[in-house]
N, C-alpha and C positions, 0 to 999 in steps of 0.2 A: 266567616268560618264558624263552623259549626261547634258549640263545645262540647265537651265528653262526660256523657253523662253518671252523675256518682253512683256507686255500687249502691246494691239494695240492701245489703245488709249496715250500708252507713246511714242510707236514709233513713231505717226503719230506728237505728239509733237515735238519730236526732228527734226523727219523729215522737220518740219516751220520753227524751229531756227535754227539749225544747217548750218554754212555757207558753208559746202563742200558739199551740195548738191544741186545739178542745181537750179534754180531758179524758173522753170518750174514746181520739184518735190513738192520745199519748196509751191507755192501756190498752187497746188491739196489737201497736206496736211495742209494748212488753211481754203480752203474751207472745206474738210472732219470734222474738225474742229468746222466748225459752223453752220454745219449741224442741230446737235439737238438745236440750239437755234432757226435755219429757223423753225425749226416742233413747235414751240412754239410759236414762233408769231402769229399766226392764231385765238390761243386761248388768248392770251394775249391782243391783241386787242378787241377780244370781248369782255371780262373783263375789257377794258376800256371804249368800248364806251356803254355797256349797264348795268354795276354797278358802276365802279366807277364814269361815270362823273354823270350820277343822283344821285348818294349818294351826290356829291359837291353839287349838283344844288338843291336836299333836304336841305342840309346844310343852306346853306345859303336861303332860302325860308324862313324857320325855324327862321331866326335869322330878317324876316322882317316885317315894320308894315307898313301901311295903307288898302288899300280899291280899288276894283274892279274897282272902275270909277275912283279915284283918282291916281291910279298905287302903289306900294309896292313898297318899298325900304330897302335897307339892313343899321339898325340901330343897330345893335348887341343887339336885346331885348331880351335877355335870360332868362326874365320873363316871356316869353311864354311858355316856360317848366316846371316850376311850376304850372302857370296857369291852362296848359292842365292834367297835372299830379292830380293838388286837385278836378279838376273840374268832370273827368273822371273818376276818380278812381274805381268808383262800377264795371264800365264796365271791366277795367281792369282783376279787380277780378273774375269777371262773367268769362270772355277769357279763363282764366287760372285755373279753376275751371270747366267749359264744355271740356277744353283740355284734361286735366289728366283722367277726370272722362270715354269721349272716349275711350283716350290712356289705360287707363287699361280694360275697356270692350272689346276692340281690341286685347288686348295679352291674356287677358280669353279664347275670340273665336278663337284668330288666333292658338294659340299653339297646342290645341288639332289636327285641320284641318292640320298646318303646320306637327306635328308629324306623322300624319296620313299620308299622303303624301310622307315622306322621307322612311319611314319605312315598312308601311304595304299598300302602295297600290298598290307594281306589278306593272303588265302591265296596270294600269289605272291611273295609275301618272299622263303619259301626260293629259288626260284627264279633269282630277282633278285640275292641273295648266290651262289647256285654261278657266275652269270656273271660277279661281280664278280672272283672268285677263278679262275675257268676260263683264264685266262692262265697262272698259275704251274705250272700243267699241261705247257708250253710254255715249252723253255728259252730265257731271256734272250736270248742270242745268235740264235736261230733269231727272237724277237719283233721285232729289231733288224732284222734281214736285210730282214724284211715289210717294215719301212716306207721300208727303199732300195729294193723296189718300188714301194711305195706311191705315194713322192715322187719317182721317177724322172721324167725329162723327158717318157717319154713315159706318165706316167701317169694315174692318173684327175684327182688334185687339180690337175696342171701343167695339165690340159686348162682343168677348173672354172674355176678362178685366172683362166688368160688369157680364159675365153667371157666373166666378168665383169668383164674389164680391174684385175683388182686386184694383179698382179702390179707394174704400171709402179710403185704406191703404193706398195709394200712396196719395190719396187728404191730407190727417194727415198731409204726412212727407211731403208736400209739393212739390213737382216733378211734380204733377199733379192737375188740377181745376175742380171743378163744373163735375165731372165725364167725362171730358172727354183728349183726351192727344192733339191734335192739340195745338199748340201756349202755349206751357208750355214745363220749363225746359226739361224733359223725349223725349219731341219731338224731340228737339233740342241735344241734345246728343243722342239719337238714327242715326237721320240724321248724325250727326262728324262720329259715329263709324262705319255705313255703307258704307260710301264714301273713308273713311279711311281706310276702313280694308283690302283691297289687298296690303296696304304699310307697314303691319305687318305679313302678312303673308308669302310674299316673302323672306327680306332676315333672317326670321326663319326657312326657309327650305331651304335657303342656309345654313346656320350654321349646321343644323340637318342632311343636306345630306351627307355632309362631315365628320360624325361622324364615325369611323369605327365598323362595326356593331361586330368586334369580341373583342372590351370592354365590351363590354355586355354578352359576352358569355364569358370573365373572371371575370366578376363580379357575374357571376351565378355561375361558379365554384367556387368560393370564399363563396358560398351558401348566398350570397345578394337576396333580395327580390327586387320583381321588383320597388315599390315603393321607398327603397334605391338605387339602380342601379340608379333610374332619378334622385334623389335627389344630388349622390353623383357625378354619369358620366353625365348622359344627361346634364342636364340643366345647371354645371359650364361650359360645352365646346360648350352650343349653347348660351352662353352668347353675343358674340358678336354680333347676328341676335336679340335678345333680346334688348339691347343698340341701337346698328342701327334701330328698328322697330319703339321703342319708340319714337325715333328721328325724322324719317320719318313721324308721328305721330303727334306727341305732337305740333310741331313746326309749320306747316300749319295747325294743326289745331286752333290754339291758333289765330291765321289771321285772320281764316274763318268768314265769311258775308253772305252767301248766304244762309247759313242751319239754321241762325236766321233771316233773312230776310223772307223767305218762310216758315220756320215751326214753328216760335215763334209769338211772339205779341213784343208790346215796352216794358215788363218785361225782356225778354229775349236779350235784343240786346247786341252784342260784341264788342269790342274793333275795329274790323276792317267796321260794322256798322258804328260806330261813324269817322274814316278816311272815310270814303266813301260819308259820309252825308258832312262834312265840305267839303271836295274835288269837291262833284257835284252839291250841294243843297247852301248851308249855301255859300257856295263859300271864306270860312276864309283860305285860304292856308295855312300861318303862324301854323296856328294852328294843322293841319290835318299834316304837316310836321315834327312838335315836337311832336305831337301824334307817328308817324311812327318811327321815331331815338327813343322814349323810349319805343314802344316793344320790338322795333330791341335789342335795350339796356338790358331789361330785359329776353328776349327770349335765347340771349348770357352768361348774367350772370347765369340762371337756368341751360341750356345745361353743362357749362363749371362745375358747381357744379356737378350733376347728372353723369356725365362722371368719376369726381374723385371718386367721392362715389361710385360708381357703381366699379372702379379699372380696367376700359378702357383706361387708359390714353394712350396705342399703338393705338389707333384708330383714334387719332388727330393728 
């Protein structure tokens, strides 16, 4: 009987320690050795010099007081995180309340498009992906601009809105003003969920493509209706494109500046607003820095909840 031959990464071990073997062999086999950690350096550096040591250098920013002409110094005032915490807090909520409201109009729109895509679109798939993708073509800011035409008073949707009287409804519930949507909540999450929405749609059509189409043709035998078939197969096994979408999602959007910057008023402003104004305007670094570490803080602790809840924990 034949025996089983030992892995190559044990040989190549012994081969370095082993002292009956030339010396020559033993370092080939210490280089081979530390080969995957060469292929990791590359990346590991970059992850120092362009997160961790600005994280330190946030850190400690955060933890300084004085003044622009007087220079800043690290006096450990970890009253600044309070500070910015009670002082900021609406915005906070704003952030993370334009986030989610996005992140779920994004899996509304994406899923249909996405299932569409894996499933029934044939030979027009490709086509289908370059237009999902054909935005990013198309800088951020210039996409943003569009839709302050878009939504301008005298635009197409202001028009739509009022022929169908559904502006007075939306002014009620408060999403929208004075009949019009420019620079009101609705704008502003419209903008997150447009800009966002190719990061929901992608890897839900990973998840969905990889579904084998002949569960569904046992779940029909099994005489399941189409709407159990998703209920029961589709949607548990495209959960992970689902969790990853949300993710891709929620979490820059929660950042996002520009889409209340250009499409809201000073009603509407974000959390990442308020870092940007202290960082470039106000010029209070301390502050705009422990602004930054308790999104970062919060944005971690919401993910890491949503992830258990959700029963992705193999994703992390």
């Amino acid at each position: 009987m034949a025996h089983p031959q030992a892995p190559a990464a044990d040989s190549a071990t012994d081969s370095a320690t082993d002292p009956e073997v030339p010396p020559a062999l033993r370092a080939a086999a210490r280089r081979k050795k530390l080969v995957p950690y060469w292929l990791l350096l590359p990346g590991i550096l970059w992850l120092l010099v362009f997160f961790a040591a600005p994280l330190v250098y946030q850190a400690s920013t955060s933890v300084q007081t004085g003044s622009l002409e007087e220079g800043f110094e690290v006096t450990w005032h970890f009253a600044t995180y309070w500070d910015a915490a009670t002082e900021y807090y609406p915005q906070f909520l704003r952030s993370v309340g334009y986030a989610a409201t996005a992140t779920v109009g994004c899996l509304a729109l994406g899923y249909p498009l996405a299932y569409l895509i894996a499933f029934k679109a044939g030979r027009w798939r490709n086509v289908l992906m370059i237009l999902v993708i054909a935005p990013f073509f198309t800088s951020f800011l210039i996409r943003t601009l569009a839709w302050k035409t878009i939504l301008s008073d005298g635009g197409p949707v202001v028009s739509a809105l009022n022929s169908l009287h559904i502006l007075g409804l939306t002014d009620a519930l408060g999403i929208t003003e004075g009949h019009r949507v420019l620079a009101t909540p609705l704008a502003v999450v419209c903008g997150l969920t447009y800009n966002f929405l190719p990061f929901m749609i992608l890897p839900l059509y990973t998840s969905l493509e990889r579904i084998d189409p002949r569960l569904h043709e046992a779940a029909g035998d099994l005489y399941a209706k189409p709407l159990t078939t998703f209920r029961k197969v589709t949607f548990p096994l495209s959960m992970p494109g689902v969790v990853a979408g949300t993710l891709l999602t929620f979490i820059p959007a929660t950042g996002d500046y520009i889409n209340a910057e250009l499409l809201g008023s000073t009603d509407q402003k974000m959390i990442g607003n308020v870092i940007q104004s202290q960082f470039l305007r106000v010029l209070d670094y301390p502050t705009a820095a422990a602004l930054s570490f308790i999104l970062m803080a919060a944005i971690l602790a919401m993910v890491t909840l949503y992830i258990r809840k959700s029963g992705t924990e193999d994703l992390v």
